[in-house]
VEXMI-985677 format. One record per residue (C-alpha): x, y, z; residue number from 1; residue in three letters. Coordinates in pm, 1 decimal. Each point is the difference from the previous one (the first is absolute). Example, Ala and Ser with C-alpha at 12.3 -4.5 7.8 and 13.67 -1.06 7.14 Angstrom:
# residues 2
[pt [1230.0, -450.0, 780.0], 1, ALA]
[pt [137.0, 344.0, -66.0], 2, SER]
***
This chain:
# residues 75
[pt [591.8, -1149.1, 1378.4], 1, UNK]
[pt [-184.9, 260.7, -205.5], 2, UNK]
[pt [29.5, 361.2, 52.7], 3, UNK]
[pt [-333.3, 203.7, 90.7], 4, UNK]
[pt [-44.8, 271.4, -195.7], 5, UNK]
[pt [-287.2, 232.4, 25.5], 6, UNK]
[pt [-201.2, 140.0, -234.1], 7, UNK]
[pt [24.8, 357.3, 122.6], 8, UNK]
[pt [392.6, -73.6, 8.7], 9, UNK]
[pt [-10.9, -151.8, -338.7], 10, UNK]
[pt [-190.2, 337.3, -122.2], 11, UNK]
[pt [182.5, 246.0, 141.0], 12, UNK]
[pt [300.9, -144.1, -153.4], 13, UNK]
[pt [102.3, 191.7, -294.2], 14, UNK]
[pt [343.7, -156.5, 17.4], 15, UNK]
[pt [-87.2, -357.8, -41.8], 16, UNK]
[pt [177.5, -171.4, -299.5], 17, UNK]
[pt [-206.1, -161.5, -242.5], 18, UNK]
[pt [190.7, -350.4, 98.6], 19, UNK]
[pt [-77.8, 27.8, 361.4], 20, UNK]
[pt [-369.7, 41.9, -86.5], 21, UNK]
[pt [32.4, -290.0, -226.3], 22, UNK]
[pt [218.4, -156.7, 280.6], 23, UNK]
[pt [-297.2, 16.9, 277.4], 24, UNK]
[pt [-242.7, -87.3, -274.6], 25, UNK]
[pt [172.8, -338.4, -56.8], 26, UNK]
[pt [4.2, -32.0, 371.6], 27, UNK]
[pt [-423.8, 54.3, 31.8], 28, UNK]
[pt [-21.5, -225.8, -306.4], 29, UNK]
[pt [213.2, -248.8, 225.7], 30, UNK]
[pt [-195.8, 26.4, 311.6], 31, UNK]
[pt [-366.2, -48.1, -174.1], 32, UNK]
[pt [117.4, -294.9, -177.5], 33, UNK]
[pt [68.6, -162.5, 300.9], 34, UNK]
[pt [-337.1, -8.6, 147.3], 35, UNK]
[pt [96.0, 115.9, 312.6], 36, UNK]
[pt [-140.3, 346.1, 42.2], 37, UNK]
[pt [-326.0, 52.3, 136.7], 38, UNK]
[pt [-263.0, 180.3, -88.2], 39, UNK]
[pt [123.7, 368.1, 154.8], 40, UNK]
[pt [352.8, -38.4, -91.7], 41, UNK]
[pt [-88.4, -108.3, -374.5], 42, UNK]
[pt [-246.0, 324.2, -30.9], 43, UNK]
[pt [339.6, 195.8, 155.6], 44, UNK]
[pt [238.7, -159.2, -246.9], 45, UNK]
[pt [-267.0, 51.0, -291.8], 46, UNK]
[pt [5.0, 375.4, 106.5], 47, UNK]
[pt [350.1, 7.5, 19.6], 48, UNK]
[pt [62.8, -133.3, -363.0], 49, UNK]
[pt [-248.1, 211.3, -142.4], 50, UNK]
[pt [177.4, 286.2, 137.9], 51, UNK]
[pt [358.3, -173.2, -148.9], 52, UNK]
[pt [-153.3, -76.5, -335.7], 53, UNK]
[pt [-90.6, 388.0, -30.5], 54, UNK]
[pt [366.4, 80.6, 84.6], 55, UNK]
[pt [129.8, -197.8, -291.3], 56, UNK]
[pt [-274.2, 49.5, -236.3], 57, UNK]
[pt [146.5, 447.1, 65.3], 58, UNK]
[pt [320.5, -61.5, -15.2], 59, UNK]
[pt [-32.5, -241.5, -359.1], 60, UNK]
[pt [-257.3, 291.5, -103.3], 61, UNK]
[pt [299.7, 261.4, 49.6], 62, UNK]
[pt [287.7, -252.9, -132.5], 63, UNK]
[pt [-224.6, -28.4, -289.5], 64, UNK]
[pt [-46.7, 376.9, -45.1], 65, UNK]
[pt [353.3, 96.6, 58.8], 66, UNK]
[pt [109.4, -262.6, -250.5], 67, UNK]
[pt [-261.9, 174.5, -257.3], 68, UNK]
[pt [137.3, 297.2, 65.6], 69, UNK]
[pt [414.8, -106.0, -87.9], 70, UNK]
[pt [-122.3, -175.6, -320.3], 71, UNK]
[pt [-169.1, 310.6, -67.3], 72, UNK]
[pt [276.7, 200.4, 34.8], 73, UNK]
[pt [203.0, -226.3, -183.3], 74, UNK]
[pt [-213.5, 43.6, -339.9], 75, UNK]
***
C-alpha cells in the first residue's frame, strides 16, 4: 500500500527529488484524511511530513536563488 519511509532515511537523503517529497507528502495527506491512523502512527506521519515539507521548502529556497542569480546575470 504505502511505502514507509523514515525520518532518519528521509534526512539523510540529499538525493531526494523535490517531486518525490511532494509525492510522499500527498501520500501522508492521503492517509490522515482517511481517519484510519491512530494516535502513534499519525504523530510518525506528522514527523515525517515535517521533515518532507523542509526538503521542499530548500530545494524552492535554492530554485529561487539560482533563478535570481540567471536573471541577474542576464541584466
Amino acid at each position: 500500500m504505502y511505502q514507509i519511509i523514515s525520518i532518519a532515511n528521509i534526512m539523510s537523503k540529499k538525493d531526494l527529488s523535490y517531486k518525490e517529497a511532494y509525492s510522499r507528502l500527498e501520500q501522508i495527506q492521503a492517509l490522515i484524511e482517511s481517519n484510519q491512523l491512530d494516535v502513534d502512527d499519525l504523530s510518525e506521519k506528522l514527523k515525517e511530513a515535517s521533515a518532507l515539507l523542509k526538503i521542499c521548502k530548500d530545494k524552492l529556497f535554492i530554485a529561487e536563488e539560482e533563478t535570481k542569480k540567471i536573471l541577474d546575470e542576464i541584466e
